[in-house]
Backbone as XML, in Angstrom:
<?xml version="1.0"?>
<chain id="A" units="angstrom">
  <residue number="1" name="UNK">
    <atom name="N" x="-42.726" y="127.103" z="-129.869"/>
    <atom name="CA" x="-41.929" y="126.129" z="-129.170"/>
    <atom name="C" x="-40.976" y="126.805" z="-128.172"/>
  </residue>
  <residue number="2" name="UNK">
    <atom name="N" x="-40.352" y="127.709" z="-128.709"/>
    <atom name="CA" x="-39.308" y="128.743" z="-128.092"/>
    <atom name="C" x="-40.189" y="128.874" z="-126.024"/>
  </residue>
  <residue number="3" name="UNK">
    <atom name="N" x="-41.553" y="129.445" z="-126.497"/>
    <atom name="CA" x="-42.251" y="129.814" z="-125.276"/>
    <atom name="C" x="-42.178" y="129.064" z="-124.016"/>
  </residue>
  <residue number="4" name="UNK">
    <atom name="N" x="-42.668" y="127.986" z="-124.983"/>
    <atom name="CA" x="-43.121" y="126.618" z="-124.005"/>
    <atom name="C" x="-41.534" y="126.532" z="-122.999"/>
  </residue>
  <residue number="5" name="UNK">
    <atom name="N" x="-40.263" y="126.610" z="-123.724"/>
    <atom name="CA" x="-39.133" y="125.780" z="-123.486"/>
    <atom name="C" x="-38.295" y="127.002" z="-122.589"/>
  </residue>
  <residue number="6" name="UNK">
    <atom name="N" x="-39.167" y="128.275" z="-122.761"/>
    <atom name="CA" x="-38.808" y="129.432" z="-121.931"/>
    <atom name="C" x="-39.061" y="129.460" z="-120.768"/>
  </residue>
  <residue number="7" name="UNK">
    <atom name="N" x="-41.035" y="128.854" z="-120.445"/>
    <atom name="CA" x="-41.672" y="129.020" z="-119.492"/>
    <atom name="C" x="-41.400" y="127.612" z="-117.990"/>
  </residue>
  <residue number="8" name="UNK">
    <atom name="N" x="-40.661" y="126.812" z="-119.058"/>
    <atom name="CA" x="-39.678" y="125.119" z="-118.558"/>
    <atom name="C" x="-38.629" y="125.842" z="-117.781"/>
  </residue>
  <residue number="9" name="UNK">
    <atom name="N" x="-37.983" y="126.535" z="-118.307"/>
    <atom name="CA" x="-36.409" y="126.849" z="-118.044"/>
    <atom name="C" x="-36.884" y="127.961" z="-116.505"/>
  </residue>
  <residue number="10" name="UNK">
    <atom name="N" x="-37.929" y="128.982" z="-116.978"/>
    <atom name="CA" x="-37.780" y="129.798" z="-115.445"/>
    <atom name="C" x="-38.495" y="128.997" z="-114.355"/>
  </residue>
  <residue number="11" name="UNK">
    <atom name="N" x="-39.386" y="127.465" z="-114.280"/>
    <atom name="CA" x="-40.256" y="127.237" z="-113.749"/>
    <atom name="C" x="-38.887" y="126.611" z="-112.479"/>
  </residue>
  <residue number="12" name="UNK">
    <atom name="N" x="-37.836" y="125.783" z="-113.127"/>
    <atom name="CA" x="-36.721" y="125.415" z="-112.910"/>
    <atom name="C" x="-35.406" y="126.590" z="-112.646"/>
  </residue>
  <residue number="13" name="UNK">
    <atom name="N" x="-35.824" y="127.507" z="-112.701"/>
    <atom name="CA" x="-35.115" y="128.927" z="-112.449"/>
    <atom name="C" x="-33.763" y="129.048" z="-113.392"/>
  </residue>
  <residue number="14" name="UNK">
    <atom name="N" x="-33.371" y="128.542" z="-114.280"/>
    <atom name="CA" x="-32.701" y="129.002" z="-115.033"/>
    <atom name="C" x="-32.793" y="129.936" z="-116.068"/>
  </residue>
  <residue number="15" name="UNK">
    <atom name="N" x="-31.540" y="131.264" z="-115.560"/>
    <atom name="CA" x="-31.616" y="132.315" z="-116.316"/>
    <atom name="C" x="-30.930" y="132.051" z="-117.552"/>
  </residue>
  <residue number="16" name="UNK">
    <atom name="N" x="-31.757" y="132.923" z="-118.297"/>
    <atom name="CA" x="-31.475" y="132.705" z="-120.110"/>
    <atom name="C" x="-31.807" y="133.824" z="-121.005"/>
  </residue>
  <residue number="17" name="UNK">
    <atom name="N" x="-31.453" y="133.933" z="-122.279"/>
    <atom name="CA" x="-31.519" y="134.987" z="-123.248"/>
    <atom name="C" x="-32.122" y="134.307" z="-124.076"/>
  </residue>
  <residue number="18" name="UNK">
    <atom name="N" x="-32.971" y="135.283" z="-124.859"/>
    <atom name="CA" x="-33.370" y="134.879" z="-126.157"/>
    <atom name="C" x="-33.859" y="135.547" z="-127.378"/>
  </residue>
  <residue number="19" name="UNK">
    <atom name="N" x="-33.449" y="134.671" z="-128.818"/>
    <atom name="CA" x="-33.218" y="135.607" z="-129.653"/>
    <atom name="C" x="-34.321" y="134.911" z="-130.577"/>
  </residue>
  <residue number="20" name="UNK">
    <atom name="N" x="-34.806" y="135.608" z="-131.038"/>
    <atom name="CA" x="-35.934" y="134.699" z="-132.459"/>
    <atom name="C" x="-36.540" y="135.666" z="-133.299"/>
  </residue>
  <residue number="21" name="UNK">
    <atom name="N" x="-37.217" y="135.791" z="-134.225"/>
    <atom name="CA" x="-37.558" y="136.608" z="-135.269"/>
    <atom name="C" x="-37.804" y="138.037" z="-134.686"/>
  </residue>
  <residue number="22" name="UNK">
    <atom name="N" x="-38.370" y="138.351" z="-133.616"/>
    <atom name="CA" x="-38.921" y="139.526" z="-132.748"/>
    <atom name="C" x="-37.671" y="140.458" z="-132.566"/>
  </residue>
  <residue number="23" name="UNK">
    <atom name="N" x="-36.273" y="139.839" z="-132.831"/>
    <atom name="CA" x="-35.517" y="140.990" z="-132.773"/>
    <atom name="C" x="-34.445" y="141.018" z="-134.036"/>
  </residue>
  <residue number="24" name="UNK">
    <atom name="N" x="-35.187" y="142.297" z="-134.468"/>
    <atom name="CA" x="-34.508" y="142.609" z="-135.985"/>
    <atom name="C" x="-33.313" y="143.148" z="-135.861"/>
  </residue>
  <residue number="25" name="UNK">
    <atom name="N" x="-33.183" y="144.096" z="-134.746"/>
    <atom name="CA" x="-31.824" y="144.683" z="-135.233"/>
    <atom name="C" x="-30.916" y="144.071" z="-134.796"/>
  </residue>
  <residue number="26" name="UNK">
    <atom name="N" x="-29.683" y="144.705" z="-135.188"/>
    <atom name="CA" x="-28.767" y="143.391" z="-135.811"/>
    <atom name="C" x="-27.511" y="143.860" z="-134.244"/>
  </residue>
  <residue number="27" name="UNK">
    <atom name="N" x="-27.731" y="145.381" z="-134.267"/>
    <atom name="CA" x="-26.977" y="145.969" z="-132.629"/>
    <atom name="C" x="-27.512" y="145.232" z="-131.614"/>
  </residue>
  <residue number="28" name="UNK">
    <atom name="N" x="-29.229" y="145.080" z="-131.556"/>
    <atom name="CA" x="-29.669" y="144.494" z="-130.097"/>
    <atom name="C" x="-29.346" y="142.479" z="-130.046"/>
  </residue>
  <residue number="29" name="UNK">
    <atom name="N" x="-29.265" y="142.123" z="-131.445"/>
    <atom name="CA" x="-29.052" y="141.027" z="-131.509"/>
    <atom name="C" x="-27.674" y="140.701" z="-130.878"/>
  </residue>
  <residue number="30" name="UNK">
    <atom name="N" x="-26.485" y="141.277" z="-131.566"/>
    <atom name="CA" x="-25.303" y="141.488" z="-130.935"/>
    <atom name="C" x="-24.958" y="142.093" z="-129.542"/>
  </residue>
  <residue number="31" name="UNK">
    <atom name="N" x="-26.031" y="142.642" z="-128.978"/>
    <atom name="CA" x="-25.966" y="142.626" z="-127.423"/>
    <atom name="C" x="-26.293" y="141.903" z="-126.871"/>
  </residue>
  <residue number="32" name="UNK">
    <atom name="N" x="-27.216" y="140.714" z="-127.019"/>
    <atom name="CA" x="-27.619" y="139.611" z="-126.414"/>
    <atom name="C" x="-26.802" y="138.374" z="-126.819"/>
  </residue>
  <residue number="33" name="UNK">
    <atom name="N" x="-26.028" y="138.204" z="-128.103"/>
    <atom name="CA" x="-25.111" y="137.213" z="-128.305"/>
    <atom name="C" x="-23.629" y="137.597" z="-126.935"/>
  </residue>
  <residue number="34" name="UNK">
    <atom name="N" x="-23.239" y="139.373" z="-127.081"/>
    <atom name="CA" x="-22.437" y="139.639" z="-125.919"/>
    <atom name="C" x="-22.360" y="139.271" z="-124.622"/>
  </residue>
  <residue number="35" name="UNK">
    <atom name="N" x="-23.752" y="139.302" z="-124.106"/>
    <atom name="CA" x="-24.032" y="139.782" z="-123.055"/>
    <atom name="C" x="-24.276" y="137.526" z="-122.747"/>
  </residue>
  <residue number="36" name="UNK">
    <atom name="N" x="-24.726" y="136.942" z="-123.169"/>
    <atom name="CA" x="-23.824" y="135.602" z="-123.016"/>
    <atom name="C" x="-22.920" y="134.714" z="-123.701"/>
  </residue>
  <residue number="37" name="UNK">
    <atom name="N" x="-22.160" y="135.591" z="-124.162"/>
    <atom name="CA" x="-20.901" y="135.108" z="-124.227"/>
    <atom name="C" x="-20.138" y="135.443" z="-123.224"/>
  </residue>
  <residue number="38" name="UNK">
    <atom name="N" x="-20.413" y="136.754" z="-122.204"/>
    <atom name="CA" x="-19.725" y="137.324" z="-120.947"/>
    <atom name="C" x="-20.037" y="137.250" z="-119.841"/>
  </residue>
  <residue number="39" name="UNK">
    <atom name="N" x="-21.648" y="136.725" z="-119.576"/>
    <atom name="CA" x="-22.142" y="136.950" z="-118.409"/>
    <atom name="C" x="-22.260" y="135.559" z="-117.966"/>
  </residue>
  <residue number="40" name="UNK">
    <atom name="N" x="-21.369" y="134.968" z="-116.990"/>
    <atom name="CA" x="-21.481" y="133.280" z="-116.552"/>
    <atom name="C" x="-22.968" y="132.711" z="-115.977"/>
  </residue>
  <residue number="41" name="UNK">
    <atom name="N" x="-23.586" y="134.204" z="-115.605"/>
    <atom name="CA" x="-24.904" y="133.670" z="-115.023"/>
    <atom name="C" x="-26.025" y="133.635" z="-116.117"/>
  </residue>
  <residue number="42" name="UNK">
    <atom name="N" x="-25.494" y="133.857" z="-117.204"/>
    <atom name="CA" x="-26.447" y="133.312" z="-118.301"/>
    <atom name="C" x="-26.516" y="131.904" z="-118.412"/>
  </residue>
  <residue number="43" name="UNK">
    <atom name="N" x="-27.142" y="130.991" z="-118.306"/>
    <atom name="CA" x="-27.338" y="129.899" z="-118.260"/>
    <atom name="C" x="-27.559" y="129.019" z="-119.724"/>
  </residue>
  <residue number="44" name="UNK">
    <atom name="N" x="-28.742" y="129.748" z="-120.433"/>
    <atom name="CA" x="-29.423" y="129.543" z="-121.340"/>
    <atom name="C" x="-29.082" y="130.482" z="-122.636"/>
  </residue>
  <residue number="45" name="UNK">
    <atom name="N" x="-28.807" y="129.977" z="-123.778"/>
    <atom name="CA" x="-29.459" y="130.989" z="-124.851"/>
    <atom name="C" x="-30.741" y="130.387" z="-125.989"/>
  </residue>
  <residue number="46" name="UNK">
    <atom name="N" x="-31.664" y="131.371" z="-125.771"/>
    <atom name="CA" x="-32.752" y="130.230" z="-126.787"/>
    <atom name="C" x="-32.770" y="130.598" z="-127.770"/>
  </residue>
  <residue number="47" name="UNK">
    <atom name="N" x="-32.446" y="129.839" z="-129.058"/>
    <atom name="CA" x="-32.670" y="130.884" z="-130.137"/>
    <atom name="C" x="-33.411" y="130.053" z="-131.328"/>
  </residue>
  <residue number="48" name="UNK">
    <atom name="N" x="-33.962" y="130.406" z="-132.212"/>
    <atom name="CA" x="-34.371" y="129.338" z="-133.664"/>
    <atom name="C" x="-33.415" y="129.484" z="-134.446"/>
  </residue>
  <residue number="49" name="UNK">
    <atom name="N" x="-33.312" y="128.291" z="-135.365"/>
    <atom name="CA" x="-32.085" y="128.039" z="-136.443"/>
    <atom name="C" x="-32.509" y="128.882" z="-137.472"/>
  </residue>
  <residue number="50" name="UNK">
    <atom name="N" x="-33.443" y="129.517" z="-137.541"/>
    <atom name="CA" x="-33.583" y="130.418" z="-138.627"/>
    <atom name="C" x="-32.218" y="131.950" z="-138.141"/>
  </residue>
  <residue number="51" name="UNK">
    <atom name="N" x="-32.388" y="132.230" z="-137.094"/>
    <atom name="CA" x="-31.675" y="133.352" z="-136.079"/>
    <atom name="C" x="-30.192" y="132.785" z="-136.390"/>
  </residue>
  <residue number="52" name="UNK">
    <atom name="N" x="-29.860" y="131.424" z="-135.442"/>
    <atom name="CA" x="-28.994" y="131.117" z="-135.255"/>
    <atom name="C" x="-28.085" y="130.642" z="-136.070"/>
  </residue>
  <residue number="53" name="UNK">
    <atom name="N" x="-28.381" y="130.575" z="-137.716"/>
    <atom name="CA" x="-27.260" y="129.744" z="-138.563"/>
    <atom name="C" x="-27.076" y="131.251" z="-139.620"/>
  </residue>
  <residue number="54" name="UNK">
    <atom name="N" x="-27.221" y="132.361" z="-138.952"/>
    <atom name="CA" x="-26.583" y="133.755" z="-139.807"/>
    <atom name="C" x="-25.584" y="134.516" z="-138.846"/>
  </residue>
  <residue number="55" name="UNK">
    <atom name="N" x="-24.500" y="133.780" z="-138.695"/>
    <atom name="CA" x="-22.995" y="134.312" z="-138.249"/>
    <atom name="C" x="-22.979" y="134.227" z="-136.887"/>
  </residue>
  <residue number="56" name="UNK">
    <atom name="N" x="-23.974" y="133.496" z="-136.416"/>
    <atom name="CA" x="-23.660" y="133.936" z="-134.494"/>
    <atom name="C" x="-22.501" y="132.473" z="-134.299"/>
  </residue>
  <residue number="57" name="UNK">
    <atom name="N" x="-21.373" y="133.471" z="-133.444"/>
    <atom name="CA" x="-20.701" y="132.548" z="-133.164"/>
    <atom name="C" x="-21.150" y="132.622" z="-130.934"/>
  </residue>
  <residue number="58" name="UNK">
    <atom name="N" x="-21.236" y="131.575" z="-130.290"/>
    <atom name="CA" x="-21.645" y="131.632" z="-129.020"/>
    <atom name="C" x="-20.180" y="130.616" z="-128.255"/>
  </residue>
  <residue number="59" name="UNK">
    <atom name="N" x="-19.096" y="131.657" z="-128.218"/>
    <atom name="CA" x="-18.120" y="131.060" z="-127.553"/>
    <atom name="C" x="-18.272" y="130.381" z="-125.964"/>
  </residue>
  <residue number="60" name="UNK">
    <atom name="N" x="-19.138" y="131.493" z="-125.378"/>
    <atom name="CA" x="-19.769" y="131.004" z="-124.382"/>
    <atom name="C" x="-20.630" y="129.818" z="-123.933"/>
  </residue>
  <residue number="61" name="UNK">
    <atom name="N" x="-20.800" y="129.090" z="-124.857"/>
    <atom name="CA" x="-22.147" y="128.024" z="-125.544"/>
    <atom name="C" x="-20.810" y="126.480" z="-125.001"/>
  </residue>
  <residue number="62" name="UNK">
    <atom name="N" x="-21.470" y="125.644" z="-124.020"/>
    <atom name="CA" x="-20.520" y="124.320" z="-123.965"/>
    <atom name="C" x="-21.342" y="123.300" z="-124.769"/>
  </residue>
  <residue number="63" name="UNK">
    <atom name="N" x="-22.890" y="123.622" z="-124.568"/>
    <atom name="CA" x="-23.807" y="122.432" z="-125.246"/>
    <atom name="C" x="-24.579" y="123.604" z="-126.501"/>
  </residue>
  <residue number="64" name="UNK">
    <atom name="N" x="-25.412" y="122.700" z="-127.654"/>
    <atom name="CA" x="-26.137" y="122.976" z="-128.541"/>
    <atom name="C" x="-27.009" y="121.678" z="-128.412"/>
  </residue>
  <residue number="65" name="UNK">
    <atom name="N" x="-28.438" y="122.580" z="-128.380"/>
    <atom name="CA" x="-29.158" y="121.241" z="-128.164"/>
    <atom name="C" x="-30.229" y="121.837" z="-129.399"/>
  </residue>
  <residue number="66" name="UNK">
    <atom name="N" x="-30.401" y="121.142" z="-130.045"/>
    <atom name="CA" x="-31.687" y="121.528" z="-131.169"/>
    <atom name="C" x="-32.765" y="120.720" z="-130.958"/>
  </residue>
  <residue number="67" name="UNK">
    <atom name="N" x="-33.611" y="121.608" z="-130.642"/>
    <atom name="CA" x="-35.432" y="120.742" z="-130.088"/>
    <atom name="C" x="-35.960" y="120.826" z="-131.346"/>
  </residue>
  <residue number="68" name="UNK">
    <atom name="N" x="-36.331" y="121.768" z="-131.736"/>
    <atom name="CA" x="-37.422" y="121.456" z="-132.657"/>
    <atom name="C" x="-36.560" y="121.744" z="-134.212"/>
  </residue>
  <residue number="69" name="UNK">
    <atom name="N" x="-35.865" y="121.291" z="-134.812"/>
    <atom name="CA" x="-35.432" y="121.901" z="-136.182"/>
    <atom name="C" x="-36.115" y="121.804" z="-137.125"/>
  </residue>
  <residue number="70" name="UNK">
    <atom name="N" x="-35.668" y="122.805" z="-137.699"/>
    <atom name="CA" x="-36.742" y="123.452" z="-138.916"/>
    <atom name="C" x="-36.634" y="122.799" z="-140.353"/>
  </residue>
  <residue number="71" name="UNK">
    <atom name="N" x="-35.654" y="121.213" z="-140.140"/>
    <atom name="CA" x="-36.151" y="120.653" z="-141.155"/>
    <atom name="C" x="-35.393" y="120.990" z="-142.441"/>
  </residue>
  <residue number="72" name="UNK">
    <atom name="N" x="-35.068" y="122.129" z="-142.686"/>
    <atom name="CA" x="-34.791" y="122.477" z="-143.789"/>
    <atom name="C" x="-33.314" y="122.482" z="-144.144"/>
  </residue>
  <residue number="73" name="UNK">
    <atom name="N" x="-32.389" y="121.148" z="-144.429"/>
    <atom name="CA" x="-31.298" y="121.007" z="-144.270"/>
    <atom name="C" x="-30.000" y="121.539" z="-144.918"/>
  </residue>
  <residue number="74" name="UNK">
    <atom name="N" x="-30.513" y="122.850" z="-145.020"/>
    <atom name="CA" x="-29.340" y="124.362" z="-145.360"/>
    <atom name="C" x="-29.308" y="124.635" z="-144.007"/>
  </residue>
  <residue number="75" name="UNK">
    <atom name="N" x="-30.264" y="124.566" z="-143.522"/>
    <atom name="CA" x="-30.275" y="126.156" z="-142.389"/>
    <atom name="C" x="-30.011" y="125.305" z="-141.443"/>
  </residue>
  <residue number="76" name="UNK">
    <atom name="N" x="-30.416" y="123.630" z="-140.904"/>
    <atom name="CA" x="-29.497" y="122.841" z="-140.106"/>
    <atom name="C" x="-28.045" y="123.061" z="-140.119"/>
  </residue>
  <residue number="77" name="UNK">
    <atom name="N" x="-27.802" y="122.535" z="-141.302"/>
    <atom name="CA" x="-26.325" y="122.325" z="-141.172"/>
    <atom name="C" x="-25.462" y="123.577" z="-141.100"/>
  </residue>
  <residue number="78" name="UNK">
    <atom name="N" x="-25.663" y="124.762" z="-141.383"/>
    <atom name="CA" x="-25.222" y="125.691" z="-141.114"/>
    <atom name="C" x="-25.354" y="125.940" z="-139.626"/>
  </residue>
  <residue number="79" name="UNK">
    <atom name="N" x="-26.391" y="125.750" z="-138.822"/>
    <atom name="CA" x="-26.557" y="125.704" z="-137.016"/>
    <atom name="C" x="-25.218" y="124.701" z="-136.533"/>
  </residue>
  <residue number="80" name="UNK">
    <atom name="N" x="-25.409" y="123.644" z="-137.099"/>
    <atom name="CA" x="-24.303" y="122.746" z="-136.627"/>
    <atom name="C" x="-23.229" y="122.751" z="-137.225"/>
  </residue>
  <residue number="81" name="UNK">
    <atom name="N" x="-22.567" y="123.709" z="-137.439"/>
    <atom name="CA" x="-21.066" y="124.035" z="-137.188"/>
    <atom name="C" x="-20.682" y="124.603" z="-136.384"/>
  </residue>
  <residue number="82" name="UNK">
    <atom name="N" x="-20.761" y="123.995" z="-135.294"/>
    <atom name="CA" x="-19.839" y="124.435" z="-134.057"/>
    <atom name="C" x="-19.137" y="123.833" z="-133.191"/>
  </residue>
  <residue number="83" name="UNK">
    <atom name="N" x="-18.124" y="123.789" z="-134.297"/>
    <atom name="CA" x="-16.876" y="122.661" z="-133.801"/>
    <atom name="C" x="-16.503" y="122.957" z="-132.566"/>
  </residue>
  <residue number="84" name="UNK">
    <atom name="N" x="-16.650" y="124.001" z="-131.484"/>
    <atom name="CA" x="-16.376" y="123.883" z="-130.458"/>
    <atom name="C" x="-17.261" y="123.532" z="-129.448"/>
  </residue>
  <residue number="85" name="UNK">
    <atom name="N" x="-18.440" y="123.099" z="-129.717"/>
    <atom name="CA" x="-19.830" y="122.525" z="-128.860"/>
    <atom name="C" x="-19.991" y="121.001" z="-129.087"/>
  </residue>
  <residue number="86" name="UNK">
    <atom name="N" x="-20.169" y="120.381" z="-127.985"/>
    <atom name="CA" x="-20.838" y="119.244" z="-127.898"/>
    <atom name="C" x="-21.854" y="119.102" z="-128.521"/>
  </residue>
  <residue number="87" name="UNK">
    <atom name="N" x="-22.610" y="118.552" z="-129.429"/>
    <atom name="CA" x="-23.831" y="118.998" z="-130.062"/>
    <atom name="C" x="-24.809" y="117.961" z="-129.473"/>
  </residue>
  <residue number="88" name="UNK">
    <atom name="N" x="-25.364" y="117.874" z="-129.029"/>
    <atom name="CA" x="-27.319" y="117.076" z="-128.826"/>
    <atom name="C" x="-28.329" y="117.477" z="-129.473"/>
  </residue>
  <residue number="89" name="UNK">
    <atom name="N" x="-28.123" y="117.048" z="-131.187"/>
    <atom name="CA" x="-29.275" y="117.580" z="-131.712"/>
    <atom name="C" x="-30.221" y="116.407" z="-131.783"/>
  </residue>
  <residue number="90" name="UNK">
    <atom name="N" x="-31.660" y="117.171" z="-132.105"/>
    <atom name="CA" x="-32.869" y="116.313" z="-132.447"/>
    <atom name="C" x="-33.321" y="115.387" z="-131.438"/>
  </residue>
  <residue number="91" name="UNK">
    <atom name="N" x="-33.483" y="116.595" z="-129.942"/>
    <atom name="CA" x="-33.849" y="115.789" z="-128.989"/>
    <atom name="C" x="-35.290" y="115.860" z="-129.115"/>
  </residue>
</chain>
């Protein structure tokens, strides 16, 4: 799903990061949570709620939009705590 919603976003030219099972370590993970939380021309961050509900906080983040969730309502509700985001889930 991640792909599809990757290959949407550059067709429309928005630049974006993304994080999903493919990156284990936990330094390169934390360089890509950095690197948009700091960089304004990051547009996008794509990530799965499996990734995203183990400590990432994305201060940089104004929207949370959850496309496809995984259903499994631990690992939701842990994604959606982020009292400082507008949330649009379960589009």
């Amino acid at each position: 799903m991640l792909d599809m919603l990757q290959q949407c976003l550059k067709v429309v030219g928005i630049t974006m990061l993304r994080i999903d099972g493919s990156v284990t370590s936990v330094h390169d993970r934390q360089q890509i949570i950095n690197r948009f939380n700091s960089d304004a021309s990051m547009h996008c961050l794509l990530l799965t709620t499996g990734v995203g509900g183990v400590g990432i906080t994305l201060t940089g983040a104004d929207r949370v939009v959850i496309y496809d969730p995984s259903w499994n309502p631990a690992t939701d509700a842990q994604v959606l705590r982020a009292d400082a985001c507008a949330l649009f889930p379960y589009v």
